[in-house]
Backbone as CSV, one residue per row, in Angstrom:
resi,resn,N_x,N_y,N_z,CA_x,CA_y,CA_z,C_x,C_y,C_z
1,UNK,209.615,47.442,98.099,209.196,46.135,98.591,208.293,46.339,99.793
2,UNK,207.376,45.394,99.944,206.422,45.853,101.290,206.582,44.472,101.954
3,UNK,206.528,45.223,103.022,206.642,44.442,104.305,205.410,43.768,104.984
4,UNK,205.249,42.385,105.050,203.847,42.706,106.260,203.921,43.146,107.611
5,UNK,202.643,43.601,108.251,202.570,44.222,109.182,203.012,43.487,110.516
6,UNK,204.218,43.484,110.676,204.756,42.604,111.741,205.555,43.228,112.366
7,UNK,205.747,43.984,113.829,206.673,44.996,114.389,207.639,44.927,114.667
8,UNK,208.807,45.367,114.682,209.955,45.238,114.897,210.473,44.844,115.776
9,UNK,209.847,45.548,116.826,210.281,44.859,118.242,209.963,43.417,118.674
10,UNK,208.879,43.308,118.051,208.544,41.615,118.297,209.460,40.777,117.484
11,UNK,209.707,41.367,116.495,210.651,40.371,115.728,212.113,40.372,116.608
12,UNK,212.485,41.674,117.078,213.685,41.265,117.647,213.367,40.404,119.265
13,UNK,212.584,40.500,119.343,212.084,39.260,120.213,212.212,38.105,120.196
14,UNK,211.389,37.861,119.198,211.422,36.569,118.614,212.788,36.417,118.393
15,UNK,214.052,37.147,117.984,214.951,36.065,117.471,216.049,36.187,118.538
16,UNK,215.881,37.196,119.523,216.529,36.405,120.879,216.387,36.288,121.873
17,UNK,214.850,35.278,121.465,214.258,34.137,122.712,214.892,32.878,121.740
18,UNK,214.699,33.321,120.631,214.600,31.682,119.355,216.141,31.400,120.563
19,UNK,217.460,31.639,120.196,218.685,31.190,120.721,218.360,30.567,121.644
20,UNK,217.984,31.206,122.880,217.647,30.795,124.446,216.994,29.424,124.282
21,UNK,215.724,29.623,123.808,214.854,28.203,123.694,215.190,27.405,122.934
22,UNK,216.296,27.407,122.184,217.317,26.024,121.452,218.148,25.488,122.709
23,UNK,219.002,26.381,123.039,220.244,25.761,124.117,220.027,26.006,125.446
24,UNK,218.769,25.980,126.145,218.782,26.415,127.934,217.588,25.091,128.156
25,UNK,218.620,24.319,128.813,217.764,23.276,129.243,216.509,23.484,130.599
26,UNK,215.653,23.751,130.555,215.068,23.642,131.959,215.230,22.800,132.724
27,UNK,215.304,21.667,132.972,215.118,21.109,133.694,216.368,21.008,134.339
28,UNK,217.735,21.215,133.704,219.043,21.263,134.314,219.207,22.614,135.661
29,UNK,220.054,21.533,136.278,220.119,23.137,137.803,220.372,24.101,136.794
30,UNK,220.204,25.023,137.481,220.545,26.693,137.161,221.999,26.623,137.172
31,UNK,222.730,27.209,136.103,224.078,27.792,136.521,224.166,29.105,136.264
32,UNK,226.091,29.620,136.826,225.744,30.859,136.489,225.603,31.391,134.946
33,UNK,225.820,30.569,134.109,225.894,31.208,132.395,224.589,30.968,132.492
34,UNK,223.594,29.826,132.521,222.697,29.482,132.482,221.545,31.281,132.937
35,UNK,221.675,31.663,134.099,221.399,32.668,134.804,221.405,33.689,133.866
36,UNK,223.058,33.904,133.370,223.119,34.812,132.790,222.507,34.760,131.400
37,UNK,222.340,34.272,131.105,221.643,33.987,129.688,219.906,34.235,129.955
38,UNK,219.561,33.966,130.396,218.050,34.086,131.427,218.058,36.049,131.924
39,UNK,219.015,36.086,132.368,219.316,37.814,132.548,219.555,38.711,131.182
40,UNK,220.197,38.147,130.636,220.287,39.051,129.523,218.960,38.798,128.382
41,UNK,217.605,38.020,128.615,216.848,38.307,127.245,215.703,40.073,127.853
42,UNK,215.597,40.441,126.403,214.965,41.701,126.432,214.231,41.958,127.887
43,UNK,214.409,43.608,127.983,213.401,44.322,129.087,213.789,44.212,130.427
44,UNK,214.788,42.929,130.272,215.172,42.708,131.682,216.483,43.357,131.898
45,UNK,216.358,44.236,133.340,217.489,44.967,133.731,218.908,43.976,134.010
46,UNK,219.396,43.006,133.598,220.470,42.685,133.505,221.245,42.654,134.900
47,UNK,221.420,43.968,134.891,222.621,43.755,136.257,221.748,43.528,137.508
48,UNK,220.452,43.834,137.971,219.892,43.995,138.727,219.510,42.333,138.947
49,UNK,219.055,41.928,137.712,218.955,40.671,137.725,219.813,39.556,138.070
50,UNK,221.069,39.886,137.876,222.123,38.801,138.222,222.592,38.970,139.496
51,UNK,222.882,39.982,139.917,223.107,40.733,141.371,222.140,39.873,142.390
52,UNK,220.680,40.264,141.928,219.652,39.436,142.858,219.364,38.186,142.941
53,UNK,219.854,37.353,142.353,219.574,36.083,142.357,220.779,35.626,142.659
54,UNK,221.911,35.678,142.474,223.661,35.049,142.433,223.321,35.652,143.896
55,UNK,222.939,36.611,144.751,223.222,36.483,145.977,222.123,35.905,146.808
56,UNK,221.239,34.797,146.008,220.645,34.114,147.173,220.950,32.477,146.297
57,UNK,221.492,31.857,147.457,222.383,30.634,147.482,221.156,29.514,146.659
58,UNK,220.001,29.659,147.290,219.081,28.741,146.674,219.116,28.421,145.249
59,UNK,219.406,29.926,144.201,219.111,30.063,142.960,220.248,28.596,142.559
60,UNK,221.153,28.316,142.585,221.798,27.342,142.255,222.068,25.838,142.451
61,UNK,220.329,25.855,143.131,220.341,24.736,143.432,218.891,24.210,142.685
62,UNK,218.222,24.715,141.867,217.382,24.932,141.634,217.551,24.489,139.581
63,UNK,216.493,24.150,139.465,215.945,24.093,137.958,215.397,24.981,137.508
64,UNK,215.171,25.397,135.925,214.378,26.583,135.462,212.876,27.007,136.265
65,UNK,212.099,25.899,136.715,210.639,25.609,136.999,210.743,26.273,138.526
66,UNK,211.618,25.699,139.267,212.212,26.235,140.899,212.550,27.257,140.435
67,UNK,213.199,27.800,139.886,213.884,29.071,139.977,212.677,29.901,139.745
68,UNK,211.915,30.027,138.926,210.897,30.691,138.623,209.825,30.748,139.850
69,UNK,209.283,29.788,140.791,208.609,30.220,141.808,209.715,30.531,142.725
70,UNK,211.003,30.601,143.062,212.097,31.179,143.513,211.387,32.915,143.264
71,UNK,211.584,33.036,142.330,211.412,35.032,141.770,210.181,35.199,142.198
72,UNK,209.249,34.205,141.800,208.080,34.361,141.984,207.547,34.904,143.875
73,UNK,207.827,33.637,144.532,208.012,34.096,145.717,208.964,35.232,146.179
74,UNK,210.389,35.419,145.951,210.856,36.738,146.478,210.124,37.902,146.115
75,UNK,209.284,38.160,144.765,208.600,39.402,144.252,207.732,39.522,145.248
76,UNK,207.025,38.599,144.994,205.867,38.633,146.472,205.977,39.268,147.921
77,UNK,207.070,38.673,148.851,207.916,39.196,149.539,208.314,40.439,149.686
78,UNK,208.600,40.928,148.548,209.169,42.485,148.635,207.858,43.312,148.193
79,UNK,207.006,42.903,147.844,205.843,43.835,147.238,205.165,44.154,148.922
80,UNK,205.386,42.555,149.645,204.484,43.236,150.477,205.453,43.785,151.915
81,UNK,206.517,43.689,151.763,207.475,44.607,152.479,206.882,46.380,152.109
82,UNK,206.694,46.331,150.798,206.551,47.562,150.101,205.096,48.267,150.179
83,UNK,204.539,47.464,150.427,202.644,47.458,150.705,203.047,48.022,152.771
84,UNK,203.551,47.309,153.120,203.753,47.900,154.732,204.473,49.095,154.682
85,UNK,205.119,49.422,154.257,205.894,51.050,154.032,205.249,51.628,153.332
86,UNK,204.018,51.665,152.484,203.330,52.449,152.111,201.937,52.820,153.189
87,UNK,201.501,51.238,153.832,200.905,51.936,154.838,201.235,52.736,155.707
88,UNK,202.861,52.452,156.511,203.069,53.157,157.311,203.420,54.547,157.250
89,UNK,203.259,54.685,155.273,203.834,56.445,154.990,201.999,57.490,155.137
90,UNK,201.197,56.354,154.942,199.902,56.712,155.097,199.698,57.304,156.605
91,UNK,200.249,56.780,157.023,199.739,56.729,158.737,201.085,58.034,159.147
92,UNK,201.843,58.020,158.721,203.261,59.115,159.275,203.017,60.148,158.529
93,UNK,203.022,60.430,157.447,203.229,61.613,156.676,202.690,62.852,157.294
94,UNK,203.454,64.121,157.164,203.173,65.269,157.575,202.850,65.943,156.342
95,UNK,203.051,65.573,154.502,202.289,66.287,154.017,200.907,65.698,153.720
96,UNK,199.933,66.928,154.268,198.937,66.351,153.515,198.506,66.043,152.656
97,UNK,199.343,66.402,151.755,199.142,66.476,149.889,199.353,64.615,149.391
98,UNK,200.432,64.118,150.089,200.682,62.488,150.130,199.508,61.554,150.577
99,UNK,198.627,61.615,151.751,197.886,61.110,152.303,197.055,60.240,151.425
100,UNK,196.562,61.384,149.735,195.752,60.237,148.927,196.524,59.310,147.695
101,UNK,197.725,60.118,147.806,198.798,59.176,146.878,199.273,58.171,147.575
102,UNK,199.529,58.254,148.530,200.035,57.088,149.215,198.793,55.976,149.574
103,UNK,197.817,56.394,149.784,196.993,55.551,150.139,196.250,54.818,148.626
104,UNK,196.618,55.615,147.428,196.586,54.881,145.852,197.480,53.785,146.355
105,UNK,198.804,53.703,146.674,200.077,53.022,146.323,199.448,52.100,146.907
106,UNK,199.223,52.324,148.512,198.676,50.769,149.220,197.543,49.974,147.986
107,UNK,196.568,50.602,147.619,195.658,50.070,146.654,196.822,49.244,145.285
108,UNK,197.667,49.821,144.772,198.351,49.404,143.993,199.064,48.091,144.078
109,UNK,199.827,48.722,145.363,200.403,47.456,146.176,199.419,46.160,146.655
110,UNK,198.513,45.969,147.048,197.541,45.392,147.007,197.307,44.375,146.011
111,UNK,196.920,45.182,145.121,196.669,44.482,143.471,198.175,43.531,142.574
112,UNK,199.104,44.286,143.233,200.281,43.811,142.528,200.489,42.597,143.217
113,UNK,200.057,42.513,144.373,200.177,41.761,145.923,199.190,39.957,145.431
114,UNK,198.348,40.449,144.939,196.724,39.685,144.416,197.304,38.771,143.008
115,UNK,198.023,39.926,142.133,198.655,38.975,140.994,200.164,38.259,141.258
116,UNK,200.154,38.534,141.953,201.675,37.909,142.268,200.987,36.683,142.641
117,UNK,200.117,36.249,144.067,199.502,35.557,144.394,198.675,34.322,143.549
118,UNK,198.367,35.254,142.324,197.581,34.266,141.067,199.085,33.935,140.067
119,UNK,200.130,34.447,139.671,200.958,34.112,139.471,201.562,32.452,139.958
120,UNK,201.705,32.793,140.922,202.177,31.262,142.162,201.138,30.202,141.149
121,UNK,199.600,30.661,141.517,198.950,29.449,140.998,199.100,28.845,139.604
122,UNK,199.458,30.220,138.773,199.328,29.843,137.320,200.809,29.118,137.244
123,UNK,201.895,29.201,137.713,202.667,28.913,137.526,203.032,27.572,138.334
124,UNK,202.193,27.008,139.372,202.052,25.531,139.535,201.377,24.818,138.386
125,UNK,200.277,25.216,137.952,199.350,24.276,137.056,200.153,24.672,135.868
126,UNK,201.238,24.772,135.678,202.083,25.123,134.366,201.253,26.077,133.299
127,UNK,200.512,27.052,134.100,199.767,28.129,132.951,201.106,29.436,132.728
128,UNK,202.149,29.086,132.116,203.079,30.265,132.209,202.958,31.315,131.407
129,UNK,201.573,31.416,130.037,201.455,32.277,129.565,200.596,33.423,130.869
130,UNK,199.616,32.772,131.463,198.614,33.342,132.247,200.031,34.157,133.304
131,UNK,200.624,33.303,133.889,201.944,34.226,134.885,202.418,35.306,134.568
132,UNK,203.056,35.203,133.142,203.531,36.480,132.437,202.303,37.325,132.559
133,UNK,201.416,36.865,132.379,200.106,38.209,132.118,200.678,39.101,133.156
134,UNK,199.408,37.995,134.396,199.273,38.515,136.118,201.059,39.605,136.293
135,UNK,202.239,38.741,136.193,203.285,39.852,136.319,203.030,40.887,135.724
136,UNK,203.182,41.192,134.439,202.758,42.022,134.098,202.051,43.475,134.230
137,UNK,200.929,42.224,134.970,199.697,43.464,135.358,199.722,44.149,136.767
138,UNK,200.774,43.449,137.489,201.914,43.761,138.676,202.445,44.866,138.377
139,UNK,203.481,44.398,137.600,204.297,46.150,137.163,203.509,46.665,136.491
140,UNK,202.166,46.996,135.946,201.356,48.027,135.634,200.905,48.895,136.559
141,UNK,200.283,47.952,137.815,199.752,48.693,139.119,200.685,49.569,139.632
142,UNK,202.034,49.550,139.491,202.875,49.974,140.331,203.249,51.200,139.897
143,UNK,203.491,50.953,138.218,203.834,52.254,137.500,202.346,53.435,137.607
144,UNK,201.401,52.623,138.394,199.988,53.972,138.866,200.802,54.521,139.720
145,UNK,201.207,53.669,140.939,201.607,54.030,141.717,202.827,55.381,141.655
146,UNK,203.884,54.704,141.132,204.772,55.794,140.428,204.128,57.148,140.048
147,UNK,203.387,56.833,139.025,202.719,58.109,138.556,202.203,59.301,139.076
148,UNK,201.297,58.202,140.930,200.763,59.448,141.314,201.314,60.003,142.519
149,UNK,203.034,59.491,142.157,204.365,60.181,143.295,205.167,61.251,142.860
150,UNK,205.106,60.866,141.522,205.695,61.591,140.515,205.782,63.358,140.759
151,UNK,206.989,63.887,141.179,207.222,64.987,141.211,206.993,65.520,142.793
152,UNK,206.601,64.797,142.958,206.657,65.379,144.762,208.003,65.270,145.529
153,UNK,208.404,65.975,145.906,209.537,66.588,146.485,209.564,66.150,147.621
154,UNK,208.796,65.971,148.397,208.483,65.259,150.043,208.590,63.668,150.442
155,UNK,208.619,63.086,148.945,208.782,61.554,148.895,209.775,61.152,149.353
156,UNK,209.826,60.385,150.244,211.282,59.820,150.673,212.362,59.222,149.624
157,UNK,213.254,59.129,149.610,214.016,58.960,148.272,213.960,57.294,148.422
158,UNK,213.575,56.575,149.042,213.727,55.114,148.712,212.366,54.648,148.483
159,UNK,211.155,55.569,148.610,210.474,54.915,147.960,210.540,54.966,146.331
160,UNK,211.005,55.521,145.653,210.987,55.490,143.994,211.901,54.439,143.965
161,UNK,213.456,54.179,144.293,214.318,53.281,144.524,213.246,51.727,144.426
162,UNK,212.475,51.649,145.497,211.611,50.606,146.055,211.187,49.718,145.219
163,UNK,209.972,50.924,144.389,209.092,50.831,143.132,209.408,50.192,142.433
164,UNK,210.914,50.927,141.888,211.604,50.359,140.818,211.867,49.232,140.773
165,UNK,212.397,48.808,142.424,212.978,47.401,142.104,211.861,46.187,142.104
166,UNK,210.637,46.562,142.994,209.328,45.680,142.590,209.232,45.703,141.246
167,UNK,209.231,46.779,140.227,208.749,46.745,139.260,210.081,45.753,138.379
168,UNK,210.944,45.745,138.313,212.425,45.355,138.208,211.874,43.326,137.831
169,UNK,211.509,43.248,139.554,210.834,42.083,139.788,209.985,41.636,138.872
170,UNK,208.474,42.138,138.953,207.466,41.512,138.454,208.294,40.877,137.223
171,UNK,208.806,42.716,136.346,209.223,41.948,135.142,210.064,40.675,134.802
172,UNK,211.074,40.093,135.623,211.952,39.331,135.717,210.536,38.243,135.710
173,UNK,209.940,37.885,136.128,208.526,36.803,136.653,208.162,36.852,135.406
174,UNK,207.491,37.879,134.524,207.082,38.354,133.308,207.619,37.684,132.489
175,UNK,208.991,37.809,132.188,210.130,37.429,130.970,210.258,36.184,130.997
176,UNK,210.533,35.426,132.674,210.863,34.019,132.992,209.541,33.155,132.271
177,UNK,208.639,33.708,132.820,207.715,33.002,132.365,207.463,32.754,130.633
178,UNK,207.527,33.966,129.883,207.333,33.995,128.380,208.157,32.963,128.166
179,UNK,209.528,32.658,128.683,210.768,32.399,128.111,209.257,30.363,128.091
180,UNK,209.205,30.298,128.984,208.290,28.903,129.534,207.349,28.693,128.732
181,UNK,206.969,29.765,128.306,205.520,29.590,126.912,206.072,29.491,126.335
182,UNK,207.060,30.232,125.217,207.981,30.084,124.275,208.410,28.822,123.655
183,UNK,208.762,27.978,125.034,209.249,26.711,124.961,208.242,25.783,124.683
184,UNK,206.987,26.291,125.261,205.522,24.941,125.099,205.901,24.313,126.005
185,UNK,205.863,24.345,127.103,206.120,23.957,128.361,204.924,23.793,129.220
């Protein structure tokens, strides 16, 4: 029997967003099943996700639309927490070998910094396919970043920690948002 050319992974996509976008009201506050259900669709780290949001009080006061510039703004926030510790590893570092990797990351950070920023907008004028992009293209910049840390021994151990959890972020912004196209929202 032949199949058409339709990938697997998208299909298991498709069929658990389909659940979500039957029974998750947006416009209802956030709860915690609500949350958790929002945490558990694909790609998204799960525990990291529920952890970070259940401990800031706002998330539960909030609707799908709030909650989403909620992430939206904290990503932002921590990228550029993460953009200042990369300058300041630029400016400290004793190896010289870091000086042009780190000064990539600021460039990275930057850019991730720029779509987060166009994010916010797309995600006022209800463009939530365009949000998912820009996230997206957030945790792309970052995984440069990653890349050109990769294996250096001199890296402080919280910057990979860091990375991760920006990158952690965008995606959470990424997913929230699809979940918003999905719906035709």
């Amino acid at each position: 029997m032949a199949f058409p050319c339709v990938s697997i992974p998208f299909l298991l996509l498709l069929l658990l967003i389909t659940p979500l976008s039957s029974s998750l009201s947006l416009s209802d506050t956030v709860t915690k099943d609500s949350l958790y259900q929002l945490c558990s669709q694909p790609t998204i780290f799960n525990q990291f996700c529920i952890i970070w949001l259940t401990n800031d009080p706002a998330t539960f006061t909030l609707n799908f639309y709030g909650l989403l510039g909620l992430v939206i703004q904290k990503t932002q926030l921590f990228g550029n927490k993460n953009l200042a510790m990369m300058k300041g590893l630029v400016r400290t570092t004793t190896d010289p070998t870091l000086k042009i990797p780190y000064g990539s990351c600021v460039t990275y950070y930057e850019s991730a910094i720029k779509s987060m920023e166009e994010a916010i907008k797309f995600a006022i004028s209800k463009k939530y396919e365009l949000t998912s992009q820009v996230a997206g293209k957030a945790f792309s910049s970052i995984n440069m970043c990653e890349a050109d840390l990769a294996g250096r021994n001199t890296v402080p151990s919280d910057v990979p920690l860091r990375n991760i959890q920006f990158k952690r972020m965008c995606n959470i912004v990424r997913v929230f948002s699809y979940v918003l196209t999905a719906k035709n929202y």
